[in-house]
N, C-alpha and C positions, 0 to 999 in steps of 0.2 A: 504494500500500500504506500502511496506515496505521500510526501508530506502535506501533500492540497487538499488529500483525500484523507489527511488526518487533522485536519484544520477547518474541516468543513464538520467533521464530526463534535468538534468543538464548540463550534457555533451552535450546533445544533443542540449539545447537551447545555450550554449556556442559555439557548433561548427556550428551552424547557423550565429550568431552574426558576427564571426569570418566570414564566408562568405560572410555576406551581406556586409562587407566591403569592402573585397575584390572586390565583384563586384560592387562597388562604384567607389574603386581604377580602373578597366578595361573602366568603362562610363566613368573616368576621363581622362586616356590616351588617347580614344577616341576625346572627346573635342579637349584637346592639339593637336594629328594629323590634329585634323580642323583647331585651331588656326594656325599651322605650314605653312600648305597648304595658308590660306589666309595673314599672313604676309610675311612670307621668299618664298613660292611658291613653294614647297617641291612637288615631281613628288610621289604623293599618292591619292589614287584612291577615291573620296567620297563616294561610296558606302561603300567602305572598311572601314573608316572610320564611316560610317552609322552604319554598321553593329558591330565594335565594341562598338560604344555606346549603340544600342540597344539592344545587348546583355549582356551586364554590368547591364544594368536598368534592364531589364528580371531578372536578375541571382539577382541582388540586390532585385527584387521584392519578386521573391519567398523565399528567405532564411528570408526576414525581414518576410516575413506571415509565415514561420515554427517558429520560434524565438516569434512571440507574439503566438501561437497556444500553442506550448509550456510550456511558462510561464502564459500562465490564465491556462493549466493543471495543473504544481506544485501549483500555486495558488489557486485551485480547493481541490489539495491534501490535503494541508497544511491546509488550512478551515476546512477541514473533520477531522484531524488527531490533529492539536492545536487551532483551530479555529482563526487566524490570516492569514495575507496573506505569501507567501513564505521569504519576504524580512523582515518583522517583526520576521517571524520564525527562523531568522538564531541561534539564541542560543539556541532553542528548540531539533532541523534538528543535531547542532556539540553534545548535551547532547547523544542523541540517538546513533549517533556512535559511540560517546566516550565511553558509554554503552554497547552496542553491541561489543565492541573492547575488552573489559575489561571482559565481559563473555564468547568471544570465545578465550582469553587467559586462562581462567580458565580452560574449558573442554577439553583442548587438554593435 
């Protein structure tokens, strides 16, 4: 695999993470609408409110299983290519481009 193709998995598992937050952050609004409704009595529907946590969890659920799928891939890669995992590979993964950077400045 090459290193584009191990940089692209990166992003990928990055822009995961970054979602699974996010639908953390939606379950947690959710919540707060519950709490809202049962302390101050706020005229919001619980289903509505159902429905936004349950779908924050969903949406947290799936992006946190792309994000570990992901990274036992790069970590799959990296075994094969430096025999370590992805996170011990990082000075391995920056040589390579650094490399790759410095020869496709030459041939041009």
């Amino acid at each position: 695999m090459s290193t584009d193709q191990l940089l692209d998995l990166e992003r990928e598992h990055d822009n995961a993470q970054t979602n699974s937050r996010i639908g953390m952050g939606i379950a947690g609004a959710g919540i707060l609408l519950f709490l809202a409704k049962v302390i101050w009595g706020t005229d919001i529907s619980s289903t509505m409110a159902g429905i936004i946590v349950g779908g924050g969890v969903v949406f947290w659920a799936m992006c946190h299983d792309k994000a570990t799928k992901t990274m036992r891939r790069m970590d799959e890669v990296c075994y094969l290519k430096y025999g370590k995992s992805h996170e011990q590979s990082y000075t391995d993964i920056r040589e390579d481009r650094y490399n790759k950077n410095i020869n496709d400045g030459e041939m041009k």
